[in-house]
C-alpha positions in Angstrom: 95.0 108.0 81.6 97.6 105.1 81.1 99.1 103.5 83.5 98.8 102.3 86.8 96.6 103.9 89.6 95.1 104.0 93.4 91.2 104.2 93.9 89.6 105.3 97.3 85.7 105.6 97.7 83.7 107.5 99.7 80.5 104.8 100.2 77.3 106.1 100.3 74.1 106.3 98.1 76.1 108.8 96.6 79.1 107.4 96.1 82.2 109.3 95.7 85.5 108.4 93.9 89.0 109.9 93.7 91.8 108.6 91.9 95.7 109.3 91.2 98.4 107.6 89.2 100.3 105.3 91.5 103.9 107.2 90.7 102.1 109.9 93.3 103.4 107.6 96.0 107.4 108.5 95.4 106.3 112.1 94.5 105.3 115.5 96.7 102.2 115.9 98.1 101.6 119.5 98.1 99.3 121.9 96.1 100.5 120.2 92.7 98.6 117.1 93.8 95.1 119.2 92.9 96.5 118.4 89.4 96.9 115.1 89.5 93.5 113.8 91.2 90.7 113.2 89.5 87.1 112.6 90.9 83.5 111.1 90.5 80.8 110.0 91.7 78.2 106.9 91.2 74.9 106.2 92.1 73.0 103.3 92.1 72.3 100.3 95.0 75.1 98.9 96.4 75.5 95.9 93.5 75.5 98.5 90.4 77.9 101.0 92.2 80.5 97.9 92.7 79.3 96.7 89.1 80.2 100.2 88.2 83.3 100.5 90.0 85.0 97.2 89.1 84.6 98.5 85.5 86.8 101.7 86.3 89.3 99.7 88.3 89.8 97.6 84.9 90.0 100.5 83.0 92.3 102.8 85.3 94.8 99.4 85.7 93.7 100.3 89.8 96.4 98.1 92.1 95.4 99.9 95.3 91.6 100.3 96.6 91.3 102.6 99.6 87.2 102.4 100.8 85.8 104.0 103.8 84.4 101.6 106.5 82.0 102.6 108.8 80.0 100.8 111.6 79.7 103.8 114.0 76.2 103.7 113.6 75.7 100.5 115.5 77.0 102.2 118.5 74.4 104.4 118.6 70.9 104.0 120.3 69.2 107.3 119.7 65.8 107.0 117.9 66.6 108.4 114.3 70.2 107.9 113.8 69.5 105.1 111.7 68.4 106.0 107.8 68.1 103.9 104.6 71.7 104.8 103.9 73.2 103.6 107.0 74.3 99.9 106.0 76.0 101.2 103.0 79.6 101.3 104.4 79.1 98.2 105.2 77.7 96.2 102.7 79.6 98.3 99.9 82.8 97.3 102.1 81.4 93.6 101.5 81.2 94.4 97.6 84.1 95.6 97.6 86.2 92.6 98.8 84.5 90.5 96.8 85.2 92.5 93.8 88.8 92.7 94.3 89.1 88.8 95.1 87.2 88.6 91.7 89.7 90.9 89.7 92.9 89.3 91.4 91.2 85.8 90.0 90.9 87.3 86.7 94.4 89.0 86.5 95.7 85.6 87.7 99.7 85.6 85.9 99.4 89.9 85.7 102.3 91.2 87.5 100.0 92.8 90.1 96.7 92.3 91.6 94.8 94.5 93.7 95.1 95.7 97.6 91.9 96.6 99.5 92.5 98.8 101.9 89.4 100.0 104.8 89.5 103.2 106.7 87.7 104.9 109.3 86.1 108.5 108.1 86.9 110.4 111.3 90.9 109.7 110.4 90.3 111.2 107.1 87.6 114.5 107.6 90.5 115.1 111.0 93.5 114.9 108.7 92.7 116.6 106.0 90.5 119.6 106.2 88.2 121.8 103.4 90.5 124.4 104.4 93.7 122.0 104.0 92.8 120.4 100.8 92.8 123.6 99.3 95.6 125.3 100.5 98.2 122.5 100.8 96.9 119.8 98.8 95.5 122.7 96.0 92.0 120.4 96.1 89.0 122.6 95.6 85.7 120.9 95.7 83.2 123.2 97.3 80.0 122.8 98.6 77.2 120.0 99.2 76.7 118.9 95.9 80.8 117.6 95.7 80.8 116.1 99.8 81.1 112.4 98.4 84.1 113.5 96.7 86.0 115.7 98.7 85.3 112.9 101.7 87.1 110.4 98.8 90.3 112.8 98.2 90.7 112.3 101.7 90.5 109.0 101.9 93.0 108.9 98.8 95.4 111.3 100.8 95.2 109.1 104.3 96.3 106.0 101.9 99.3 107.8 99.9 100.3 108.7 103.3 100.1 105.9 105.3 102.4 104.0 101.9 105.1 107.3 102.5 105.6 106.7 106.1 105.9 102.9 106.2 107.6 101.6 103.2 106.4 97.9 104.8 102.7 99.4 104.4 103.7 100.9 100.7 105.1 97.5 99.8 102.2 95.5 101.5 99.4 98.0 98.9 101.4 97.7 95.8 102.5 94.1 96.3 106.3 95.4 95.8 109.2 92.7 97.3 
C-alpha cells in the first residue's frame, strides 16, 4: 500500500471509493488495471463519510481526488424525482473541498498537496461500460450491491484519462512543473 495514490468517489448514502497508485498514470490501461484498483465503500451522513475519507486519503498518501458532482436533479420538476439522497453530490462535493483545503494546510512544506477534481456521472457510466470494465479494463464488480463502486472505478478511469491525454491536465492534478 506504500506510496503515492489517486482517490475518486462515487457520492451517495452509499458511498463508493476506488483507488490506484499514482505510477498508473505513465502505465497501460488495459485488463491489467483490474489488478491494480482497489475499492470500498462508506456509509454514514455526509460529515462521517468525509471524516472517513480524509482518514484514507492520509493513509493512502492520496495527491489526486476525483468526486462525482451532480446537480441534474435541480433541473427536474417532476413530482418524486427528489429523495433524501438527492443533495448528497452536492453537499459531499462541499466536504470534500473543504477537506482537501484542510489536508493541503496540514501537509504545508510536503512536496505535494492534494488536487480535487469534480465530474459529471453521465461522462463516466457513457465511457466506461459494465461490459467495458470487464473486458478492457479486467474490472468485475457485478450486481447492485457493488453499483457505488463500479460508478467510482469509472470515475477513477475518466481522471487517469483525462491526465494521459493532456499532460497540462496531468501536471495541473499531480502538481508536477
Amino acid at each position: 500500500m506504500g506510496g503515492q495514490h489517486i482517490l475518486a468517489v462515487d457520492p451517495g448514502g452509499t458511498s463508493g471509493l476506488a483507488w490506484c497508485p499514482v505510477e498508473v498514470v505513465e502505465g497501460s490501461l488495459d485488463e491489467r488495471f483490474g489488478n491494480v484498483v482497489e475499492t470500498g465503500d462508506i456509509v454514514g451522513s455526509v460529515p462521517e463519510q468525509a471524516w472517513k475519507i480524509s482518514k484514507g486519503i492520509f493513509r493512502l498518501d492520496v495527491v489526486a481526488l476525483a468526486c462525482e458532482s451532480s446537480d441534474h436533479f435541480l433541473l427536474r420538476r417532476r413530482e418524486g424525482t427528489l429523495r433524501k439522497d438527492s443533495l448528497i453530490p452536492i453537499k459531499m462535493e462541499g466536504a470534500l473541498g473543504a477537506v482537501c483545503y484542510a489536508v493541503n494546510q496540514q501537509r504545508g512544506t510536503y512536496k505535494h498537496g492534494l488536487s480535487f477534481t469534480t465530474q459529471t456521472p453521465a461522462n463516466a457510466k457513457t465511457t466506461y461500460t459494465d461490459k467495458r470494465l470487464k473486458l478492457v479494463y479486467g474490472v468485475n464488480l457485478p450486481g447492485t450491491k457493488l453499483r457505488h463502486q463500479r460508478d467510482a472505478v469509472r470515475h477513477l478511469l475518466l481522471l487517469l484519462t483525462r491526465m494521459r491525454a493532456s499532460p497540462q491536465f496531468k501536471a495541473a492534478v499531480l502538481g508536477e512543473q
